[in-house]
LONULO-869414 format. One record per atom (N, C-alpha, C): residue in one letter; x, y negated, z negated. Coordinates in steps of 0.05 Angstrom, whole numbers, plus 5000, padded with zeros to 4 digits. Layout:
BEGIN
AXYZ;...
END
This chain:
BEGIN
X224312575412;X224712685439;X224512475460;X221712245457;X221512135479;X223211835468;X225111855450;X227111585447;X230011635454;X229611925441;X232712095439;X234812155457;X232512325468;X234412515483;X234712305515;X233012075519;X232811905546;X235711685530;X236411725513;X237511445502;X240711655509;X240911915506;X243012075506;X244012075537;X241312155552;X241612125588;X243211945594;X241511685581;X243411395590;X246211305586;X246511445561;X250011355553;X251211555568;X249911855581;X252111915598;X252311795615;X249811645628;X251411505649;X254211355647;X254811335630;X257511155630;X260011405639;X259711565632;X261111825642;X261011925676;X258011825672;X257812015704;X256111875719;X256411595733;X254711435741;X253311535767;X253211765781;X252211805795;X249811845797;X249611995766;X247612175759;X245512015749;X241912055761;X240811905752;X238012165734;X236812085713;X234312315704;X231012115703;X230512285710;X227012165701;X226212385682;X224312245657;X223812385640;X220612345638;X219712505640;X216312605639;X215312785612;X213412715604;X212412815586;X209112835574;X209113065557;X207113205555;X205113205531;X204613155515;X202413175485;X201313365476;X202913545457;X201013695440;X199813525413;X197713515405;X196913405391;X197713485363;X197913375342;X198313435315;X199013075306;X197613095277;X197812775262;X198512865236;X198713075228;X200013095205;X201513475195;X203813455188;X205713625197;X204713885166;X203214025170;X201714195161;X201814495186;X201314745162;X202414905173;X200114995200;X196814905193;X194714855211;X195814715231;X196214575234;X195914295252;X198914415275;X200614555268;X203314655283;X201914865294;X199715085288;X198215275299;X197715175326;X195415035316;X194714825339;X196414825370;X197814645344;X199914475367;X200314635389;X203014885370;X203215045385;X201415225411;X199815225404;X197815395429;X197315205453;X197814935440;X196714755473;X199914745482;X201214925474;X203714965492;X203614955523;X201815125529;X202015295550;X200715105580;X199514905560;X197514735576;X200114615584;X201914485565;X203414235574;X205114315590;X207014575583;X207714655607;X207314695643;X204814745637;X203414765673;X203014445680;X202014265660;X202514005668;X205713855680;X207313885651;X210413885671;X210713965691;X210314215699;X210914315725;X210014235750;X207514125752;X206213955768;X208213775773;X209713635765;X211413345765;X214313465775;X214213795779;X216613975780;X219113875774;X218813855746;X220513785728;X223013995732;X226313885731;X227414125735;X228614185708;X228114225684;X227914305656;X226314205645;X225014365617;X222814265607;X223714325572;X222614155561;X224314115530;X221914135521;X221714305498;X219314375476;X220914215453;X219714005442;X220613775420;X220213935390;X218214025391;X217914045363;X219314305341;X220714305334;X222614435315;X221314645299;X219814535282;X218414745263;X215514745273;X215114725295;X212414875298;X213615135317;X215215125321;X216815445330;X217015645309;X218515435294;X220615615273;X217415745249;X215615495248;X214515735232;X212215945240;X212315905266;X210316115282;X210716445277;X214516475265;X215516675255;X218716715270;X220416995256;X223016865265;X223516965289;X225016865289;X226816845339;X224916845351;X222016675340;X219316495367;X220216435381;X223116285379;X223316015403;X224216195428;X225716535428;X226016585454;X223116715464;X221316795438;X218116765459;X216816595468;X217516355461;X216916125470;X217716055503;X220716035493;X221715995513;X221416115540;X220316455536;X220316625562;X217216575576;X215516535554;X212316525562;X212716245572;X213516025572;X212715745580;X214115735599;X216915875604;X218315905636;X215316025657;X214116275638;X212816435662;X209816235667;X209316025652;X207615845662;X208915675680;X211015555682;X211915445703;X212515565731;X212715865731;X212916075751;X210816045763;X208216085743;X205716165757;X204215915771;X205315675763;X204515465781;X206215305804;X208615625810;X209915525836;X212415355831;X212815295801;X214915155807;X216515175774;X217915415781;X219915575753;X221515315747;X221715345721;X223815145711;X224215245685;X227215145678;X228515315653;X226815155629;X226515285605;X225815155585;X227315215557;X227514965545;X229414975524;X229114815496;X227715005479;X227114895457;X228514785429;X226714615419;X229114455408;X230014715380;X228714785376;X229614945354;X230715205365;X230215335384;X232915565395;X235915315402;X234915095405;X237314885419;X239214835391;X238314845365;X239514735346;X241415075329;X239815185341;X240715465331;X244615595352;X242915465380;X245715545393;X248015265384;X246815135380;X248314875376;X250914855359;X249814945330;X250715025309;X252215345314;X251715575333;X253415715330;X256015685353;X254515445373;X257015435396;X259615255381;X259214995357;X260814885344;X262715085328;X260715355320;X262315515298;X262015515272;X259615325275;X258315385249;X257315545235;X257915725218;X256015895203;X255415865176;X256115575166;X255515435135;X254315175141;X252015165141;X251314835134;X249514705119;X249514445119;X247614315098;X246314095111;X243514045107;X240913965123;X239313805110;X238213625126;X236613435116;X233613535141;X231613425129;X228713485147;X227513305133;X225713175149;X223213015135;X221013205122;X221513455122;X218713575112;X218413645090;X215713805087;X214613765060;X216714095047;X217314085029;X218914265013;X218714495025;X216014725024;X215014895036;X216515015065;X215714725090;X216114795113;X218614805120;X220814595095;X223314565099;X225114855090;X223114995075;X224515255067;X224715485092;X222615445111;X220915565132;X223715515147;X224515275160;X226515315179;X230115415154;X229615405133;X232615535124;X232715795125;X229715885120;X229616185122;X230016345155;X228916165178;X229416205204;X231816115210;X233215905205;X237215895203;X238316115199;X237816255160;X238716475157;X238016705172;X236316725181;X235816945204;X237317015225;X238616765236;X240216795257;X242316705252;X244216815222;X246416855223;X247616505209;X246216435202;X247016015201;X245816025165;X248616085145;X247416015116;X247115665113;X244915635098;X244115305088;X245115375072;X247415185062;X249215165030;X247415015016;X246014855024;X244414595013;X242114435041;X240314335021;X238814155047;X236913935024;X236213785033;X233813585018;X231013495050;X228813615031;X226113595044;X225613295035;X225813125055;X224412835052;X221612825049;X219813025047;X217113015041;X215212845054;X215412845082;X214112615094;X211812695104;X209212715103;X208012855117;X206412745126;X207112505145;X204912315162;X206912375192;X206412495214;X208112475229;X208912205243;X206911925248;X208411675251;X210711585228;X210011685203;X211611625182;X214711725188;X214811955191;X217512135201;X218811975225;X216711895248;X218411705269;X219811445255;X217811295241;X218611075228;X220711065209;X222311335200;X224011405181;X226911205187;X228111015176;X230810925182;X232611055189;X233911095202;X236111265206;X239211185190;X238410955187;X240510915170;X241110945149;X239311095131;X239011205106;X240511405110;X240411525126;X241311965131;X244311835129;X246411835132;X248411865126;X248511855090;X247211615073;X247811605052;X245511845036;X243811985041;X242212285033;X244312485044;X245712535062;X248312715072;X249712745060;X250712555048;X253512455028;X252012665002;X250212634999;X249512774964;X248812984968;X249313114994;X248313385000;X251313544984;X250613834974;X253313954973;X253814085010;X256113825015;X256713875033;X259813975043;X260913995021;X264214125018;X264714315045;X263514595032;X264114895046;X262414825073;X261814645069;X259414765104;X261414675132;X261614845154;X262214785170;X261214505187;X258814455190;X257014215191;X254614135177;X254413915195;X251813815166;X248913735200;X246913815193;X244913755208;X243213485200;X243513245207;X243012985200;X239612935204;X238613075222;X235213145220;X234913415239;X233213545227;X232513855227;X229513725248;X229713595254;X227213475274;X227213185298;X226413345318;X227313115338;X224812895330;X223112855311;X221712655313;X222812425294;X223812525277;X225412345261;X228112245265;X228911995276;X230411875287;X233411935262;X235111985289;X238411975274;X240511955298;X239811865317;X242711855337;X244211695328;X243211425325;X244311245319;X247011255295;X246011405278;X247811525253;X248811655255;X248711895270;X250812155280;X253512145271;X254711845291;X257611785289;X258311755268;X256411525250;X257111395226;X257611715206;X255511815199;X255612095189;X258612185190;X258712275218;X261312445217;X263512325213;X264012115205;X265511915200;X265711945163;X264211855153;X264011955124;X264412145119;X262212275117;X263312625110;X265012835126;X266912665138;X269212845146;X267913155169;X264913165176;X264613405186;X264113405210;X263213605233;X261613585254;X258913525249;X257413335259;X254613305249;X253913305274;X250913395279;X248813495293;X245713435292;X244213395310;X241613375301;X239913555314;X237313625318;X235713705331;X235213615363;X236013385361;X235213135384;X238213285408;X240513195393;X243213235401;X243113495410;X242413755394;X243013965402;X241214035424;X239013885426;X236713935453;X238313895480;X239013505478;X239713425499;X243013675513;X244813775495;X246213915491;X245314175519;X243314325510;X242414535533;X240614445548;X238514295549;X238214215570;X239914095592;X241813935594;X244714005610;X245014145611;X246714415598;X247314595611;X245614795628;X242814775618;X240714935635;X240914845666;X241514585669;X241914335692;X244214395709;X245914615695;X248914575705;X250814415706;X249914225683;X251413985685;X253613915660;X255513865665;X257113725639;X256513725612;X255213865591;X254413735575;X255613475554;X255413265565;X257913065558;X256612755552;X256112665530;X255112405527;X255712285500;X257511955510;X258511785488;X256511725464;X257711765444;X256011625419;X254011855403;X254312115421;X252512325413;X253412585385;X256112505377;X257312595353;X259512865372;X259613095354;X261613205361;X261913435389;X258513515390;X257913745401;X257313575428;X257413325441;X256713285460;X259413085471;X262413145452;X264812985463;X266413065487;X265813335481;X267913515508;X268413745510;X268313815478;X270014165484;X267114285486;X265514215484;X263714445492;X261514395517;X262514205542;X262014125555;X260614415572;X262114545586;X261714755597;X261215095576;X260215075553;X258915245539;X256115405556;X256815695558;X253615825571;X251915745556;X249715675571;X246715615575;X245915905563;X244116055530;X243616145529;X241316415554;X240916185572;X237716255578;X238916375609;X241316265621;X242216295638;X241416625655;X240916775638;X241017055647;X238117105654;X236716955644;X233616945659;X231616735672;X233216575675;X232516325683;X235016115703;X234116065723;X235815905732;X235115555738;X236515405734;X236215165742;X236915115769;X235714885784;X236114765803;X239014635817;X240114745789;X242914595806;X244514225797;X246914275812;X247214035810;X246413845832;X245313575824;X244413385838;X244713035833;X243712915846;X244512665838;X242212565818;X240312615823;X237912595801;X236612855793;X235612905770;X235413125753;X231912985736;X230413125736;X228013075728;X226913265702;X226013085669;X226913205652;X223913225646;X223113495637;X219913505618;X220313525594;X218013415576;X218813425547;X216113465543;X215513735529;X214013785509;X213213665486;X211813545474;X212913295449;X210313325435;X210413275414;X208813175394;X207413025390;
END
């Protein structure tokens, strides 16, 4: 989150040099990716939120993927509506957009409804988000759990490995392939390469974040180097959240909160 989605901001600038973001961020604690430790996490939600808002952040990004997904299925739009109404209650509303409702619209705005997935997690948790995919309509044809369960370990993951673990996925029938099922484990960099090989739309957690947070922004969703879902045609795609939440608008600078890990 705090490499990703600021590294995505920047290459739009080459698109849209007007536009400038500051990105602020928040700490829920967790050191090792256990189904305790995402409990946790999750509850000091509420804290980090009212802290973003202080900084009146005009979107706020909840990073962590499967501490949504396994809190139980479609959390992320309770998530999403309780951490807006903490930003309400300290005066200063701002849309919020989690990475795992973000990866879910992501995948159905491309037209995905077959894909195959990679996650750093331990087997268990990795089954946790296929079973919350299939919930909302998104079959996993295939996926491989990297079993990582140190969360510096998952940051430190190469990214340049995921294209050649992708390739051995059965990835034929799937409409796309999800290159990490987690914004902590690094894959922008590979995105392109990915979709380049295996012939598909590829996507990440990271990508599909940066993805609505723009559009929550009103802005373009449009940035070089970010694979398929952030080239053009789905530039102006509705903002799920749009119907209960409004953003600030367009502006010359845009101020981003991130929830993070």
């Amino acid at each position: 989150m705090e490499t990703e989605v600021p590294a995505i901001l920047r290459a739009r600038q080459a698109v849209a040099p007007d536009e400038r973001f500051t990105f602020h961020s928040s700490r829920m604690r967790m050191t090792h990716v256990t189904p305790e430790q995402l409990r946790a996490m999750d509850a000091d939600s509420d804290r980090c939120a009212a802290e973003l808002s202080d900084a009146r952040v005009d979107v706020l990004g909840y990073a962590c993927l499967v501490a949504i997904m396994s809190t139980g299925l479609g959390y992320h739009r309770t998530s999403e509506q309780r951490l807006h109404a903490r930003t309400a209650e300290n005066g200063a509303p701002a849309p919020v957009v989690t990475s795992a409702g973000a990866l879910v619209h992501g995948l159905h705005t491309i037209g995905a409804r077959r894909i195959a997935l990679l996650a750093p997690y331990m087997r268990p948790l990795t089954r946790t988000v296929v079973d919350y995919l299939t919930h909302e309509g998104i079959e996993v044809l295939d996926y491989e759990a990297l079993e990582i369960p140190d969360n510096l370990d998952v940051a430190a993951h190469d990214p340049a490995r995921l294209p050649g673990l992708a390739r051995a996925l059965e990835y034929t029938d799937a409409d796309a392939v999800v290159l990490s099922a987690c914004v902590q484990m690094p894959s922008l960099g590979a995105i392109e390469e990915a979709e380049q090989l295996l012939g598909k739309p590829v996507v990440s957690a990271a990508v599909c974040t940066a993805h609505q947070m723009l559009r929550a922004l009103d802005l373009d969703a449009v940035a070089p180097g970010a694979g398929h879902l952030l080239s053009g045609p789905y530039a102006r795609t509705p903002w799920p959240g749009a119907s209960r939440e409004t953003g600030r608008g367009k502006g010359t600078e845009q101020r981003i909160g991130g929830g993070t890990v």
